[in-house]
C-alpha positions as CSV (number, residue, x, y, z in Angstrom):
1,X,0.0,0.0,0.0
2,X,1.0,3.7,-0.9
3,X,2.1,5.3,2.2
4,X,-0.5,8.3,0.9
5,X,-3.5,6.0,1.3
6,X,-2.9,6.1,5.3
7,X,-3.9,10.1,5.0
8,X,-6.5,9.5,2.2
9,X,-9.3,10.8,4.1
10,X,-7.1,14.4,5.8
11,X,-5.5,14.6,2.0
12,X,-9.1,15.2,0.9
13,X,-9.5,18.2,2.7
14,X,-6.3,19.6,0.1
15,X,-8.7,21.5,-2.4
16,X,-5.5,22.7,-4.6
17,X,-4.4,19.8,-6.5
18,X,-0.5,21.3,-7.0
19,X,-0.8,21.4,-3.3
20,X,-2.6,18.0,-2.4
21,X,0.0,16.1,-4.6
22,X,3.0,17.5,-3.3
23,X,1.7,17.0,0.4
24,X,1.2,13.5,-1.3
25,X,4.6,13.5,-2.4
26,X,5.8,14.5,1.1
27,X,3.8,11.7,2.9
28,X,5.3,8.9,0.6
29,X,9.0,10.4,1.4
30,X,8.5,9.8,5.0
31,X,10.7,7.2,6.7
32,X,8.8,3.9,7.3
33,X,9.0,4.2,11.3
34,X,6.6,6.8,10.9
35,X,3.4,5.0,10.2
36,X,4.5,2.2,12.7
37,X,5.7,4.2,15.9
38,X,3.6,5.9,19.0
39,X,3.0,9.3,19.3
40,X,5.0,9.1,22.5
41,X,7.1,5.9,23.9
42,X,6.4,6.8,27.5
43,X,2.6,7.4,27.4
44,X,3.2,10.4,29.0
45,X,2.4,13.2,26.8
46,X,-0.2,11.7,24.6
47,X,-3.6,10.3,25.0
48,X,-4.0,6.5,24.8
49,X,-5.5,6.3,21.3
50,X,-1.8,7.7,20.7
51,X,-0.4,5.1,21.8
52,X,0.8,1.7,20.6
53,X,1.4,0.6,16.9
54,X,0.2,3.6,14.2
55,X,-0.1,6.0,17.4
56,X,1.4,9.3,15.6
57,X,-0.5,8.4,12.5
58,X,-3.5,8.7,14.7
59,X,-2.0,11.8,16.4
60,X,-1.7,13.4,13.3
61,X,-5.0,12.4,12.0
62,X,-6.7,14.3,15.0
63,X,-4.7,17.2,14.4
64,X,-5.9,17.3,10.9
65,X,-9.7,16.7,12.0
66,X,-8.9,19.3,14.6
67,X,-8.0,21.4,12.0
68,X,-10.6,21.1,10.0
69,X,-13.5,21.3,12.4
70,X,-12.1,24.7,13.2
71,X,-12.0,26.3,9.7
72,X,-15.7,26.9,10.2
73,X,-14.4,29.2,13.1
74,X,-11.3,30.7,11.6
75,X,-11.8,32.2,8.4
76,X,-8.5,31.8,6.9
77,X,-8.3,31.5,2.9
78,X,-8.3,28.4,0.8
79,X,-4.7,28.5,0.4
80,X,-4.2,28.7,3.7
81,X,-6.3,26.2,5.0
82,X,-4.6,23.9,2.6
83,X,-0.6,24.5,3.7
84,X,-2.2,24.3,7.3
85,X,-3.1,20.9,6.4
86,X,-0.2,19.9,5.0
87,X,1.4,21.5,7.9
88,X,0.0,19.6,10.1
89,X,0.5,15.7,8.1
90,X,4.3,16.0,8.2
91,X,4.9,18.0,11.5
92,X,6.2,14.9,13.1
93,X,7.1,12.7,10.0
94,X,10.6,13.0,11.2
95,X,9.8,12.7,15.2
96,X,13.0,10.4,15.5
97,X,15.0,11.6,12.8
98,X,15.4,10.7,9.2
99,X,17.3,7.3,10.1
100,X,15.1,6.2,13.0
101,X,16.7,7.2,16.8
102,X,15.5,5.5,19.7
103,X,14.1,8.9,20.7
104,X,12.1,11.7,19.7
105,X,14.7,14.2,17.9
106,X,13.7,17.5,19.7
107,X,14.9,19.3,17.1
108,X,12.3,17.4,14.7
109,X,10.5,20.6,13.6
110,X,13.5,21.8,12.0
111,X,14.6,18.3,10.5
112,X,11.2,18.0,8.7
113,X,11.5,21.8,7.5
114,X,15.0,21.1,6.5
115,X,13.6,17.8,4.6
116,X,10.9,19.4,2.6
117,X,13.8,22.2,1.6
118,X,15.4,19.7,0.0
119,X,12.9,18.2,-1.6
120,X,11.4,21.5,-3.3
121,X,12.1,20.0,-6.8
122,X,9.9,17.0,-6.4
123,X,7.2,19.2,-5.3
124,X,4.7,22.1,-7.2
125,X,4.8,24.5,-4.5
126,X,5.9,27.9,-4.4
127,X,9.3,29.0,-2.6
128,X,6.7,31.4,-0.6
129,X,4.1,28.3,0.1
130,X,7.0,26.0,1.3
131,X,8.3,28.8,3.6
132,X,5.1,29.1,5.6
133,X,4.8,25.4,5.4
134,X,8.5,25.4,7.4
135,X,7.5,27.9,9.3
136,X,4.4,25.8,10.4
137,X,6.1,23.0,11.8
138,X,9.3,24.9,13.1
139,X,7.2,26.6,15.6
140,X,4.4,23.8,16.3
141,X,6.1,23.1,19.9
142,X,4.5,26.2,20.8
143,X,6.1,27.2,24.3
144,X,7.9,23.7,24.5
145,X,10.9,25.2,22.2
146,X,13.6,23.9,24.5
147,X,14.8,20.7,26.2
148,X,17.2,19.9,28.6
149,X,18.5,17.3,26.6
150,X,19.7,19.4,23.8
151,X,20.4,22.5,25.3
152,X,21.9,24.5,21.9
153,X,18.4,24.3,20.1
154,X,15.6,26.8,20.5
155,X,13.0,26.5,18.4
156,X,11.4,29.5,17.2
157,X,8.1,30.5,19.2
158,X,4.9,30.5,16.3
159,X,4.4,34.4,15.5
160,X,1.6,34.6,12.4
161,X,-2.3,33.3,12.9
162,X,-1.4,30.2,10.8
163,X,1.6,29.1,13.1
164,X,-0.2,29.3,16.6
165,X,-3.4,27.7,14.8
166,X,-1.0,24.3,13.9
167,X,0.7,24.9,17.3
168,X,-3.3,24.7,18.7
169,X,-3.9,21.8,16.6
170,X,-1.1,19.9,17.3
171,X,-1.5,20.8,21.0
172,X,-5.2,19.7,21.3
173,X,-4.3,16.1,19.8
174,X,-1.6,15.6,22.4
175,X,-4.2,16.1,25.1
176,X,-4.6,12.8,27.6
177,X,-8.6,13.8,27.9
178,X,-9.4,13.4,24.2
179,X,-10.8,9.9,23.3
180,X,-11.5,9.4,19.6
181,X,-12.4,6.4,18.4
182,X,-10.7,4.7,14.9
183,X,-11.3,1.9,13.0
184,X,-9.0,-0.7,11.9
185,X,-7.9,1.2,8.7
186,X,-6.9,3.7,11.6
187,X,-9.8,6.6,10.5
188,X,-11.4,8.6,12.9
189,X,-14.7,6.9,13.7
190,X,-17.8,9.7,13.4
């Protein structure tokens, strides 16, 4: 199976096909660990459908509903709502580094900004759309933009709309008091 078929359903919600594809494109780049791992190995930040087998698949997936629930609040243009998505699918596809770490790589925003850079060509986005797309996930630690374990990297605080609304996103999925359902395909039961 294409690695894009796990996202089928949040890749829907892409309404620019340049866009959709090279989120596409993105997803199927990922390393496999990705659509195996937990959102988080301890339990401890991350509610339990986050955890086990495809749990940061799921995370993500919740982000992305998140997401979209919300864009009948904030009114932010088509374009936008579409790099928020994408935004938001590959914001942890390097949580533990291009060549899998035991650990999540707190510098992972960075890494997956770094990894979309330099894979511009494969992609039909804009050097402007691919620049808030980095900016996105640089910032989607929100406060959380240092770690004792790696003490020489600060990652950058979000500033625009679009940057706290992934930081909110990403934020509510990690919360231990949401309880979504899924199926066995992984998709968020209704």
């Amino acid at each position: 199976m294409e690695k894009k078929e796990t996202f089928k359903t949040e890749l829907s919600y892409i309404q620019d096909e340049k866009i959709r594809r090279s989120c596409e494109t993105m997803i199927e780049l990922l390393p496999d660990y990705f659509f195996k791992e937990e959102a988080s190995s301890t339990g401890k930040y991350h509610p339990k459908f986050a955890c086990g087998e495809g749990g940061l698949v799921r995370h993500v997936k919740v982000a992305v509903r998140i997401a979209n629930e919300l864009f009948g609040i904030y009114k932010f243009d088509d374009e936008t709502k579409d790099l928020i998505i994408f935004a938001l699918l590959i914001h942890d596809g390097l949580k533990r580094g291009l060549e899998e770490s035991r650990y999540t790589k707190f510098n992972h925003p960075i890494l997956i900004g770094n990894y979309l850079k330099e894979n511009k060509d494969k992609l039909a986005l804009t050097d402007e759309q691919v620049e808030r797309i980095v900016k996105m996930d640089a910032s989607h630690m929100g406060k959380w933009n240092t770690s004792e374990y790696e003490p020489g990297v600060i990652l950058p605080l979000p500033k625009t709309v679009e940057e706290k609304f992934v930081h909110m996103c990403d934020f509510l999925s990690s919360k231990k008091f949401m309880h979504i359902d899924f199926d066995e395909n992984n998709d968020i039961l209704v």
